[in-house]
Backbone bond lengths (Angstrom), bond angles and torsions (degrees), N, CA, C in turn:
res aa  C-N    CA-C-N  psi(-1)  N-CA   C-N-CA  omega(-1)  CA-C   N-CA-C  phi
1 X - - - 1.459 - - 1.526 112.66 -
2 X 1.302 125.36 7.56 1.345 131.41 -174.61 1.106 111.79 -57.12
3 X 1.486 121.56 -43.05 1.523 138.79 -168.61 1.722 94.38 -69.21
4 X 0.930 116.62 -67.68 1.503 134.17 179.97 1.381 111.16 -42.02
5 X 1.136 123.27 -72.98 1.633 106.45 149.62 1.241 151.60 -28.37
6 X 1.399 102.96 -46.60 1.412 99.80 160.92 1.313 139.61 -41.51
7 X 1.820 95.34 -68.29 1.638 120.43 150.34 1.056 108.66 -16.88
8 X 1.262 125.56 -79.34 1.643 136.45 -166.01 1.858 117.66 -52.17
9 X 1.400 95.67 -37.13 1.292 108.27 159.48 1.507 133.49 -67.48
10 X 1.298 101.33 -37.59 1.632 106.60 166.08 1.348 99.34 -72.27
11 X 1.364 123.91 -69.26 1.794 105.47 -165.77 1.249 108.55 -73.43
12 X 1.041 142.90 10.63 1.648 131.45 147.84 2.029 102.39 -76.24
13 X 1.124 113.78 -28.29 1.567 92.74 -176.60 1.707 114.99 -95.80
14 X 1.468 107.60 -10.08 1.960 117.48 168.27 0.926 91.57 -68.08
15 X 1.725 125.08 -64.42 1.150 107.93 -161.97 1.578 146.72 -77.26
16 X 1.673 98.59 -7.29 1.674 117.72 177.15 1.713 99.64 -85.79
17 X 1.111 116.49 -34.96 1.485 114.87 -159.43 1.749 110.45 -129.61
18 X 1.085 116.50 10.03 1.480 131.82 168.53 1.462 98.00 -59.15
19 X 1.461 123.34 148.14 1.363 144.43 -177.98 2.137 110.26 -120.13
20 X 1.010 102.08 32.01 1.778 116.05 -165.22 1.854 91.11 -133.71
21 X 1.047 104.58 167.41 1.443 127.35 -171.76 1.934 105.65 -74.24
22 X 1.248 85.87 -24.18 1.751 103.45 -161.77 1.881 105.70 -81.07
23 X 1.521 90.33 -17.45 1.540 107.50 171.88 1.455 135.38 -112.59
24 X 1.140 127.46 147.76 1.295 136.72 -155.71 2.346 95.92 -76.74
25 X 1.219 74.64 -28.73 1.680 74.28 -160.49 1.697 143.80 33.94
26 X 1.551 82.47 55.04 1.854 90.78 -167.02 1.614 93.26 -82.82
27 X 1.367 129.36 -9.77 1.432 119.06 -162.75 1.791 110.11 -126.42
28 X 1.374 103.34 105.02 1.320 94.34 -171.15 1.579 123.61 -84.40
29 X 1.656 107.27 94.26 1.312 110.52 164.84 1.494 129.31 -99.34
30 X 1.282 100.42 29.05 1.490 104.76 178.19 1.163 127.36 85.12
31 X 1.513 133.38 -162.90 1.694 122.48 177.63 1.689 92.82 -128.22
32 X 1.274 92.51 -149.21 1.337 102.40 -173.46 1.637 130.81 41.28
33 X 1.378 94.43 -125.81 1.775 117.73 170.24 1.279 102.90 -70.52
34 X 1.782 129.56 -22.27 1.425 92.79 -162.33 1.648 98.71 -104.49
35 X 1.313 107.90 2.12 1.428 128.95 -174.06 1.984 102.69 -73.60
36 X 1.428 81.42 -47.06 1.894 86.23 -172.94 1.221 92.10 -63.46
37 X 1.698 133.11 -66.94 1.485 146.77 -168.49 1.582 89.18 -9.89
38 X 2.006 91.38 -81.24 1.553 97.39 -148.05 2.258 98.05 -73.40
39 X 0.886 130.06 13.76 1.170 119.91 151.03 1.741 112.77 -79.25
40 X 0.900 133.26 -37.83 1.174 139.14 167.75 1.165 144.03 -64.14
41 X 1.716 86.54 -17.12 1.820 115.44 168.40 1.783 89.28 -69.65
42 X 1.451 101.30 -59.22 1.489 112.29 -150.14 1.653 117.88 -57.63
43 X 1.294 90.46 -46.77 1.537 110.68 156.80 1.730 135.79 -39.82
44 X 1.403 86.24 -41.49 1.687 101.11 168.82 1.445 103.09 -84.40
45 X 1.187 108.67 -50.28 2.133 103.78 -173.12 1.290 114.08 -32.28
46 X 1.763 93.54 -50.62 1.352 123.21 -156.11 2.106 97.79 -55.56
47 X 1.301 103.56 -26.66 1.476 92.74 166.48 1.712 142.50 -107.78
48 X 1.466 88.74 14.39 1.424 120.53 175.51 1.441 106.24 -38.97
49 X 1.311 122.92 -80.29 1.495 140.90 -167.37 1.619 109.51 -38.10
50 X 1.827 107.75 -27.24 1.348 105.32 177.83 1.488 117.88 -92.01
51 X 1.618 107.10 -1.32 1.546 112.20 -173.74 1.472 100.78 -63.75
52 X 0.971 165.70 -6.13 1.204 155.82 148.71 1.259 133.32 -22.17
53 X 1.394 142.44 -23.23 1.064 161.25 -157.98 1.858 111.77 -128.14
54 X 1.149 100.08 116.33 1.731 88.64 165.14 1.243 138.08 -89.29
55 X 1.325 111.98 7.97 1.165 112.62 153.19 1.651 137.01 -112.26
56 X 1.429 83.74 21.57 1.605 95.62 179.85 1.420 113.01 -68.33
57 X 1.426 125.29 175.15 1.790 139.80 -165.95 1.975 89.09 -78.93
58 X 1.154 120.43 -19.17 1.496 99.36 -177.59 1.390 109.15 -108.60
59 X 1.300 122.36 -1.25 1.751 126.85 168.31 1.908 83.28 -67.81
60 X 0.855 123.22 -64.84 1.785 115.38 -157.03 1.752 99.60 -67.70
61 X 0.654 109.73 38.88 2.081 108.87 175.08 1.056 110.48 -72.44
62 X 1.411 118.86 -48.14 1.551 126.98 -175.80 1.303 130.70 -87.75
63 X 1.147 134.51 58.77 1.570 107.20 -159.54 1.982 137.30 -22.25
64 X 0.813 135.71 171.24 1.167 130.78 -154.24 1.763 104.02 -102.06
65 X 1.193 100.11 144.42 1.542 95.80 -175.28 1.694 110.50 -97.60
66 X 1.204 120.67 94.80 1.277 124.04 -165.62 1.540 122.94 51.33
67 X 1.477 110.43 -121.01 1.429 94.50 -176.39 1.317 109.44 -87.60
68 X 1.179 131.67 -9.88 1.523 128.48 167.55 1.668 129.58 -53.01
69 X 1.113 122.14 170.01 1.272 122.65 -168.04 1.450 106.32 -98.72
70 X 1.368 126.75 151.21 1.508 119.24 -160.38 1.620 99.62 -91.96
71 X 1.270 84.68 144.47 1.786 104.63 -171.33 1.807 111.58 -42.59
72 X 1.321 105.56 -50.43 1.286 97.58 -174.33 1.779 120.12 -84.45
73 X 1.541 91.11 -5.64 2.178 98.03 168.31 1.112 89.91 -58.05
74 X 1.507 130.35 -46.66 1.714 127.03 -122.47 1.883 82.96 -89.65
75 X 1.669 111.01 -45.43 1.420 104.36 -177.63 1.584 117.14 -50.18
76 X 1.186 109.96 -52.33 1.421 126.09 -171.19 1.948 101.04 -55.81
77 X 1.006 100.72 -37.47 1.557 87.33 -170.68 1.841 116.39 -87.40
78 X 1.430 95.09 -20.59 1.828 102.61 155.76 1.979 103.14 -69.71
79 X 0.849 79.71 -70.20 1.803 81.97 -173.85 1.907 118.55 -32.68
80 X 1.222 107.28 -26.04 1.568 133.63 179.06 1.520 123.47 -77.60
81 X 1.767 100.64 -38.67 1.327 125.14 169.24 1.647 129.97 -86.69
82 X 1.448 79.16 -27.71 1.610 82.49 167.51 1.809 113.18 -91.99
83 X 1.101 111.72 -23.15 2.048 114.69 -173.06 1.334 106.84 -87.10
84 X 1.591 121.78 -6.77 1.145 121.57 -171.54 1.570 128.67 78.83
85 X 1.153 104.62 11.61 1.312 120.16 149.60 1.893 113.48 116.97
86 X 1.140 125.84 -140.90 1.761 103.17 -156.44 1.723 86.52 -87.21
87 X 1.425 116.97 149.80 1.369 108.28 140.02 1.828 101.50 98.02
88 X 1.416 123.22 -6.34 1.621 140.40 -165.59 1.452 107.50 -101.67
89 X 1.584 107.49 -111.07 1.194 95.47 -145.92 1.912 107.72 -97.83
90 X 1.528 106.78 8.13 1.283 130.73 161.38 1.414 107.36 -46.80
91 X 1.421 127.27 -54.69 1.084 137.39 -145.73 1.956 101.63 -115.79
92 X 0.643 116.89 42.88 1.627 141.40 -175.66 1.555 117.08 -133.90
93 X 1.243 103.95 153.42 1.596 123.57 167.84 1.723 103.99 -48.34
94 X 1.029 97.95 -63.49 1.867 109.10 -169.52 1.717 91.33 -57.58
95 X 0.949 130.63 -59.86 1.417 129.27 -177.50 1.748 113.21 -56.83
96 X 1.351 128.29 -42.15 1.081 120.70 164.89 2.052 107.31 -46.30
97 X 1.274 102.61 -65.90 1.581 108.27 159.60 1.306 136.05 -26.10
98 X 1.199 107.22 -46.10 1.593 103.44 143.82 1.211 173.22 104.68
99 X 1.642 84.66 156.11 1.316 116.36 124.94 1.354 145.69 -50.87
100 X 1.360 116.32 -50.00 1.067 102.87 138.99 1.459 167.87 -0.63
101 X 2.079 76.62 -72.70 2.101 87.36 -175.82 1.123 84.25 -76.52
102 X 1.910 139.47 -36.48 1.379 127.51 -155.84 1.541 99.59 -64.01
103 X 1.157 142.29 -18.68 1.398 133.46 -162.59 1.350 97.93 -101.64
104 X 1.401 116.97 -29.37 1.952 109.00 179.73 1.439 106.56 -87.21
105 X 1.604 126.77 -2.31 1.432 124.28 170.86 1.492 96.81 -97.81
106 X 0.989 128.14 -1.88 1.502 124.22 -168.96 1.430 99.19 -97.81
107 X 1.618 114.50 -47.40 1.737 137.48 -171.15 1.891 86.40 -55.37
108 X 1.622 118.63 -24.75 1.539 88.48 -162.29 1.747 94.79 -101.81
109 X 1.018 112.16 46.75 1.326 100.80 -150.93 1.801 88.48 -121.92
110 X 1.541 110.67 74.54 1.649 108.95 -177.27 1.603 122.17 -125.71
111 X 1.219 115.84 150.07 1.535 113.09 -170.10 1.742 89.51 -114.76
112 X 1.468 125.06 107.63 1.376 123.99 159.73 1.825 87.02 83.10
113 X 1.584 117.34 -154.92 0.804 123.31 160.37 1.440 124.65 -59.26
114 X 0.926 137.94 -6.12 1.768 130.87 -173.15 1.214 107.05 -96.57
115 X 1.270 116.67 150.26 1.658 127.32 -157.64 1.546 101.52 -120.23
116 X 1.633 108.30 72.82 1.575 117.43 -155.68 1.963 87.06 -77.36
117 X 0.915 151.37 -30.49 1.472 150.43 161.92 1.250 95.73 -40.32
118 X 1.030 139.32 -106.23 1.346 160.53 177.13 1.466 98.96 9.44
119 X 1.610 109.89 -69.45 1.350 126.91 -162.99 1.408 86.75 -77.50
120 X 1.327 168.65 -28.51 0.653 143.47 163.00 1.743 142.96 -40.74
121 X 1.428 74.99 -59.60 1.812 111.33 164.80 1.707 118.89 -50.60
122 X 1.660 90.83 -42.42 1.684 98.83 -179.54 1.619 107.17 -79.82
123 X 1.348 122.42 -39.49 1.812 127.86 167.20 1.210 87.44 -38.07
124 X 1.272 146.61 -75.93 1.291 123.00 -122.16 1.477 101.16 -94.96
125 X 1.472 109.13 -47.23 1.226 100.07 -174.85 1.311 127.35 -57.95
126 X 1.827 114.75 -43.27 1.551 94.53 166.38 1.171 137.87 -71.00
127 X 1.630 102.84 8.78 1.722 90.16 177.73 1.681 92.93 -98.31
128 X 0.799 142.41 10.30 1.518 149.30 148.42 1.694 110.83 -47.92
129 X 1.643 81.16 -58.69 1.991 93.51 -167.96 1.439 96.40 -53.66
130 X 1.418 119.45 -57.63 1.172 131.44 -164.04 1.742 121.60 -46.15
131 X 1.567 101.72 -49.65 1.584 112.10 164.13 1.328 106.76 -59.16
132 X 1.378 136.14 -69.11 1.200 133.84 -165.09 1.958 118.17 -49.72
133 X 0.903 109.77 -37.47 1.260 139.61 -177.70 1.703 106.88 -89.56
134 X 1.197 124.04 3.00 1.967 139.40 169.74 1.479 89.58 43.73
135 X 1.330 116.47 47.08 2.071 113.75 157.37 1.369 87.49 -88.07
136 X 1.393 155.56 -31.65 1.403 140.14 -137.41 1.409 108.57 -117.09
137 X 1.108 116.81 106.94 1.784 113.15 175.84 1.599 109.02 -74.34
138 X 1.104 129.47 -166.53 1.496 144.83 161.24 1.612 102.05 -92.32
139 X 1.687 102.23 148.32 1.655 90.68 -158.56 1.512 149.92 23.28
140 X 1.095 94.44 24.53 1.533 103.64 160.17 1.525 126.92 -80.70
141 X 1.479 110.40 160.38 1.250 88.06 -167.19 2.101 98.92 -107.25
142 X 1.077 93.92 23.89 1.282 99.03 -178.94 1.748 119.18 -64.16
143 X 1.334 106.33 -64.17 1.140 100.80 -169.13 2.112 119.96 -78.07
144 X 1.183 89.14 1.62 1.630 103.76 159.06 1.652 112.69 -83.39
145 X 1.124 110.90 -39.76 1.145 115.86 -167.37 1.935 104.87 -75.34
146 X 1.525 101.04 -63.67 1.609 102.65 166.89 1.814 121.28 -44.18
147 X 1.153 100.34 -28.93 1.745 100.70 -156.77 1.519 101.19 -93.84
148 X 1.632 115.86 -23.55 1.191 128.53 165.60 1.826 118.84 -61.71
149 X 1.294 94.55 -48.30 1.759 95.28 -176.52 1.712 102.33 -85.80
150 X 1.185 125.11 4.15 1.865 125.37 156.83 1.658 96.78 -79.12
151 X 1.346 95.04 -52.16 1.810 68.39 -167.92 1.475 147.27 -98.07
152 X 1.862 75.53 19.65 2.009 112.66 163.03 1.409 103.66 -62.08
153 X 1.662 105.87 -37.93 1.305 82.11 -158.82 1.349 114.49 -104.10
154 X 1.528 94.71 -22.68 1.920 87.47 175.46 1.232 104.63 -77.33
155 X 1.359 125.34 -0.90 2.095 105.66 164.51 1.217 111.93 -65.36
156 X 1.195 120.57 -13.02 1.603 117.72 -178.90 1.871 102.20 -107.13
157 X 1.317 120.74 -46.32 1.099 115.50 175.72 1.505 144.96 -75.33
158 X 1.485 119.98 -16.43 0.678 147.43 148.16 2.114 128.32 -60.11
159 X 1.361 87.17 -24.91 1.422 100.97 179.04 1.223 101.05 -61.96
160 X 1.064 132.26 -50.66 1.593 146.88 -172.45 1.672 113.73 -56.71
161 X 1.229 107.33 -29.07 1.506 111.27 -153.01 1.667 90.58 -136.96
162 X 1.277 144.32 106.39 1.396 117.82 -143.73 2.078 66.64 -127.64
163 X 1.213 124.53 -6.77 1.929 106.52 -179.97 1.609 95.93 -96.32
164 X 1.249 142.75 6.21 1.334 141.91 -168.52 1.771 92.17 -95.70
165 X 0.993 147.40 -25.14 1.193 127.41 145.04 1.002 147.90 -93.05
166 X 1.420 135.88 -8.86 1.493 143.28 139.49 2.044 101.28 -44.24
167 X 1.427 113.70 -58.97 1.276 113.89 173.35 1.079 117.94 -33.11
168 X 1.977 119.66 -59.27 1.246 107.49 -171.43 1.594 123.02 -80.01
169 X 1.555 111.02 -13.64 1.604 125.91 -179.84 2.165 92.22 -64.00
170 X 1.083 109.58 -42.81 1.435 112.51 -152.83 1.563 103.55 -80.03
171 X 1.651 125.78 -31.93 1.221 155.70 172.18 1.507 90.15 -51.21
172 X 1.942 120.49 -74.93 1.169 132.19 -157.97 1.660 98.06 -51.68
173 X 1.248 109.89 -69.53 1.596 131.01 -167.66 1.539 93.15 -37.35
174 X 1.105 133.15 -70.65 1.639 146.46 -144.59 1.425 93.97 -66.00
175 X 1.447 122.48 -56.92 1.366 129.87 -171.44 2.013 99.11 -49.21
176 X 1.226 92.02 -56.88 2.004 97.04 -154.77 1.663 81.80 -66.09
177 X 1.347 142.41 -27.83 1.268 116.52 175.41 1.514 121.81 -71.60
178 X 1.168 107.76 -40.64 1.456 122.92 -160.92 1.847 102.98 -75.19
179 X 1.987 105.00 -21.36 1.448 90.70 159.63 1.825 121.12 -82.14
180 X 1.550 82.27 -48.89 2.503 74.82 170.46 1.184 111.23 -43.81
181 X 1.775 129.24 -18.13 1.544 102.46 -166.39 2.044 103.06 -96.18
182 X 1.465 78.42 -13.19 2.216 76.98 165.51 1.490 108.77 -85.44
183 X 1.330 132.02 20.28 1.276 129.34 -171.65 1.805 100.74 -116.11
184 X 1.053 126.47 -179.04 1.484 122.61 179.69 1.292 98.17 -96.64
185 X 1.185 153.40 -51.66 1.268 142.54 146.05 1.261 131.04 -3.80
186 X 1.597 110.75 -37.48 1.962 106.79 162.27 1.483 95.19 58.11
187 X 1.658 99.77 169.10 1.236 137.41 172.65 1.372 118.62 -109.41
188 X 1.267 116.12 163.85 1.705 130.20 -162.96 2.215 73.45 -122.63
189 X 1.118 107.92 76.66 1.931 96.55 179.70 1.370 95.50 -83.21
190 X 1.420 143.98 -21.13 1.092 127.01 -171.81 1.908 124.81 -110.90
191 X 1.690 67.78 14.40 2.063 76.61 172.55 1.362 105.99 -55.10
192 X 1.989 91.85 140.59 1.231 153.57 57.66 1.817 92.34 -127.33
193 X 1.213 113.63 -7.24 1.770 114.09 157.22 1.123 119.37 -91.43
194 X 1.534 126.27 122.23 1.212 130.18 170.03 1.600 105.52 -127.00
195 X 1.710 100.43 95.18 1.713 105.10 172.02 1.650 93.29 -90.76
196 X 1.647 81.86 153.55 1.793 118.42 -163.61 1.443 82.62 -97.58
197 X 1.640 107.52 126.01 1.381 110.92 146.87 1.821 118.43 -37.15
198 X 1.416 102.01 139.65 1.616 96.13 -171.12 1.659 83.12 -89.59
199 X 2.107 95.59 155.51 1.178 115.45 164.13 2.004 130.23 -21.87
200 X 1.173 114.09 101.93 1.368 117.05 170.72 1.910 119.52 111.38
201 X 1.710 89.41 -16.84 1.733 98.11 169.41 1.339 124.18 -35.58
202 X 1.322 108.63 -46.19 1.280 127.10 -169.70 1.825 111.27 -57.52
203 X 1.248 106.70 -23.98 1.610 130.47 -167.24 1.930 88.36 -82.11
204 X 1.062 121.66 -39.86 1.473 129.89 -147.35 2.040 97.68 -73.31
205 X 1.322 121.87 120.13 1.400 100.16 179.99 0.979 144.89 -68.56
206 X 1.278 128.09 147.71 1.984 116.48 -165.64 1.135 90.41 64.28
207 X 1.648 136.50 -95.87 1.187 136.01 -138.75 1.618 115.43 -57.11
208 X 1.739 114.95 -33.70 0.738 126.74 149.76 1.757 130.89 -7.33
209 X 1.570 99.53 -70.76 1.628 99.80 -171.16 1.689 104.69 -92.10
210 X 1.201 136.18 12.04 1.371 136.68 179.57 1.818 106.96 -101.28
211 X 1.643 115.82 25.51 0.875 107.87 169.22 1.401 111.71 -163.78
212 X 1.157 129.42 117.86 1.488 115.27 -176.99 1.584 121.37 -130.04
213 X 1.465 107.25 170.23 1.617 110.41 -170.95 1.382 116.25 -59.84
214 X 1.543 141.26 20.72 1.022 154.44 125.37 1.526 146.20 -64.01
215 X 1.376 92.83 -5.47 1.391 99.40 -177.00 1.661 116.47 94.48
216 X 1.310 113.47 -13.77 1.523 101.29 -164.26 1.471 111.36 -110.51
217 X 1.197 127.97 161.50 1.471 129.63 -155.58 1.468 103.45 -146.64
218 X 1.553 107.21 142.68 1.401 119.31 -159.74 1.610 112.98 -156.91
219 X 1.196 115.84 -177.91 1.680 115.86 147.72 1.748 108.77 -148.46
220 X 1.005 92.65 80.46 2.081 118.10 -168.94 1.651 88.82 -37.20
221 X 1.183 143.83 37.39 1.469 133.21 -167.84 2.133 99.92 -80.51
222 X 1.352 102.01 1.29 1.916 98.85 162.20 1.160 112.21 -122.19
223 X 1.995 125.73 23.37 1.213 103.62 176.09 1.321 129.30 91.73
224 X 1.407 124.71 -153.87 1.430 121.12 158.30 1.338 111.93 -81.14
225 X 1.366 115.38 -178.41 1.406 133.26 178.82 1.392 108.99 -104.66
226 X 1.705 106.40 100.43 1.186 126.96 169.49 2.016 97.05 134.93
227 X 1.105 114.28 2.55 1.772 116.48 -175.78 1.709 107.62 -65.94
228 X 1.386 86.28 147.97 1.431 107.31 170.71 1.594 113.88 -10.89
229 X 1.756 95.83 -63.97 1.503 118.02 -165.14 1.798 104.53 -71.78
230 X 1.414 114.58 -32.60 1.303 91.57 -179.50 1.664 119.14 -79.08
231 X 1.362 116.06 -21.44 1.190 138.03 160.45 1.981 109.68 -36.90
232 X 1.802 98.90 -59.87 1.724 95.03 173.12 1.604 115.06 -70.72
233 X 1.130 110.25 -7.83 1.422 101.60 -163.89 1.665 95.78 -90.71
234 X 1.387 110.59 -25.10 1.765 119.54 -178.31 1.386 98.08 -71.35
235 X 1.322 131.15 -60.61 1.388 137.78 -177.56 1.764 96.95 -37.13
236 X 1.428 106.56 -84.14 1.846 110.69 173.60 1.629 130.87 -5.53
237 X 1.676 86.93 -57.15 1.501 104.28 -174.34 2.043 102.96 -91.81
238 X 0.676 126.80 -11.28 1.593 133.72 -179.31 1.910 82.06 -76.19
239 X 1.301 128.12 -77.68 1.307 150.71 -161.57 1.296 83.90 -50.69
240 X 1.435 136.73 -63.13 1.723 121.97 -168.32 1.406 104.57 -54.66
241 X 1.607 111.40 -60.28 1.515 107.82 -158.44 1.866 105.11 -73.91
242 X 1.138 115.94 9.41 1.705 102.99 155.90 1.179 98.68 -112.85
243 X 1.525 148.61 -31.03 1.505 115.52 155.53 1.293 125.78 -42.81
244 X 1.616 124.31 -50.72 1.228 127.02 178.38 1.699 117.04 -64.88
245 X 1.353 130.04 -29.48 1.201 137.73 172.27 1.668 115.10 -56.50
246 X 1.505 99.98 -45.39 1.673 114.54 -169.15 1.528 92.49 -78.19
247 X 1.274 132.54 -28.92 1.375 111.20 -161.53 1.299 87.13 -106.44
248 X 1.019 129.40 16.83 1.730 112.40 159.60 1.534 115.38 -104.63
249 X 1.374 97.18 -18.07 1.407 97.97 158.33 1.477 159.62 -55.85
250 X 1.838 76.59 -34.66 1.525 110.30 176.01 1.562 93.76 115.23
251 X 1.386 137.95 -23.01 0.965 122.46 -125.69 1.963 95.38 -104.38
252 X 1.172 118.74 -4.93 1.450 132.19 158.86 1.639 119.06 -111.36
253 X 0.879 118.67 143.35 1.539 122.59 156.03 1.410 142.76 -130.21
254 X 1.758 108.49 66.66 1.608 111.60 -137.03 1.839 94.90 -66.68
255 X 1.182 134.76 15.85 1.558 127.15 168.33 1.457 102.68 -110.09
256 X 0.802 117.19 26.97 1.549 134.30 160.00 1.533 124.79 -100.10
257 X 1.582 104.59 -30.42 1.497 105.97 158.67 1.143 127.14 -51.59
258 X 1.210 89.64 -53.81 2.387 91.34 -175.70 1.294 115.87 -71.39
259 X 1.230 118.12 5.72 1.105 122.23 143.99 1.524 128.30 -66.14
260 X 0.949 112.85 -53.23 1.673 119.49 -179.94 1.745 118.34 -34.80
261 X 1.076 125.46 122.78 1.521 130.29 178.53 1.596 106.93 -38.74
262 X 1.200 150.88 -34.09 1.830 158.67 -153.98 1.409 85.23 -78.34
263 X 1.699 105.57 -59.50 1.685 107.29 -171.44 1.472 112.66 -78.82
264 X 1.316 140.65 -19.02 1.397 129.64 157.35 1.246 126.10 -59.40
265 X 1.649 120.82 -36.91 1.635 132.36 145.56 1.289 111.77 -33.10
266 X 1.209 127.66 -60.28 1.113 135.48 -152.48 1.982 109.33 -63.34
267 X 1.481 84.09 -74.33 1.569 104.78 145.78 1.620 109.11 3.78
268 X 1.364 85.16 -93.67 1.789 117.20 -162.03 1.829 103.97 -40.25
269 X 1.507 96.07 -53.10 1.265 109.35 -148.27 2.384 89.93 -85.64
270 X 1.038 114.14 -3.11 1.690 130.70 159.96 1.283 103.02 -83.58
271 X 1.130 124.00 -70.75 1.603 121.03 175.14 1.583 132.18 -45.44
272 X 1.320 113.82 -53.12 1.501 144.65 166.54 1.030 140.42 -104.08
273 X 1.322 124.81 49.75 1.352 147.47 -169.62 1.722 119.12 -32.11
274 X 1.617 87.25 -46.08 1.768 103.76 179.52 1.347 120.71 -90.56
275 X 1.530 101.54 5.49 1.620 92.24 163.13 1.769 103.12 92.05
């Protein structure tokens, strides 16, 4: 589901903080470069919850620097040791938390003007986005190269705005939970507590499957993880975030349609039946 997350992470951040008609724009991260940045923050967050594991698809982001172990294995396997292992306390309230504080202790983390935290935070995560999303080969020099010029720039941009990255870490995190908990797999949201549905819940309707003898809580409304339906719902959201991408570009203008003469016919002939 790495891929799927991501996605979900990008069109949760076009669409909260997009500056186009196609976007909600409750979150002001700006346009342009600083618009992609913090999509790219969000995008990476968005796979945070799975850093737990070292052998997961986002430990290999980086290729390895000779005989050393690659930067983001080495994260993933702290991140694993500290949550209590794959699938725990990553995927929880307290774990959304944080992440978080780690990104507002990171935000204070500056030499002169440059917001060397920040850029830190942003390295890693987009080379996250980048794996999840198959931009990143093995030894390539791509995703060093991409993840490097994000966090050129939010060392300078981010300096300014020091809650625009805890925001987007907390944005990312919330999203990748809030999709496992539409999956049958659920969430552990109240780790390091995991109350057991009491005897017979399971019988109860709907309410029934949003809670199980594991502790974890959900609303499975896609099934398993990897179903048909979560598959259309990836397609959906892929299709928003290149509508929403192109029209921030300039490079669409869907209020430019109703303009077109076909749709003023159309119009006319809805309005005025008799001509």
């Amino acid at each position: 589901m790495g891929g799927h997350h991501a996605i979900s992470g990008t069109a949760g951040a076009l669409a909260l903080a997009g500056t186009t008609g196609v976007s909600l724009g409750v979150i002001d991260a700006g346009s342009g470069m600083s618009l992609a940045s913090f999509a790219a923050m969000v995008t990476g967050a968005a796979l945070l919850p799975d850093a737990d594991h070292h052998n997961a698809t986002i430990a290999h982001s980086l290729p390895k620097l000779g005989p050393l172990p690659s930067p983001s294995e080495i994260i993933c396997r702290m991140i694993g040791k500290i949550s209590g292992g794959h699938r725990h306390g990553t995927h929880s309230i307290i774990g959304i938390a944080a992440f978080v504080a780690l990104a507002m202790l990171l935000g204070q983390l500056r030499y002169g003007g440059l917001a060397i935290g920040a850029a830190i935070m942003g390295f890693v995560l987009t080379s996250f986005a980048l794996k999840a999303l198959k931009l990143s080969e093995p030894f390539s020099v791509l995703p060093w190269g991409l993840s490097l010029a994000v966090a050129g720039f939010v060392m300078n941009e981010f300096d300014t705005d020091p809650f625009m990255l805890p925001l987007a870490v907390g944005l990312g995190c919330a999203i990748h939970i809030i999709g496992d908990m539409a999956t049958t797999d659920m969430c552990p949201i109240l780790y390091p507590l995991n109350p057991k549905a009491p005897k017979g819940f399971e019988h109860i309707p709907v309410l029934g499957s949003c809670w199980n003898d594991k502790g974890s809580f959900g609303f499975p409304i896609l099934g398993n993880a990897g179903s048909i339906r979560e598959w259309i719902l990836c397609l959906v959201l892929t299709g928003y975030v290149v509508l929403a991408a192109t029209t921030e570009a300039g490079l669409f203008d869907p209020g430019a349609w109703a303009t077109l003469p076909h749709f003023d016919e159309i119009k006319t002939g809805l309005t005025d039946p008799l001509g």
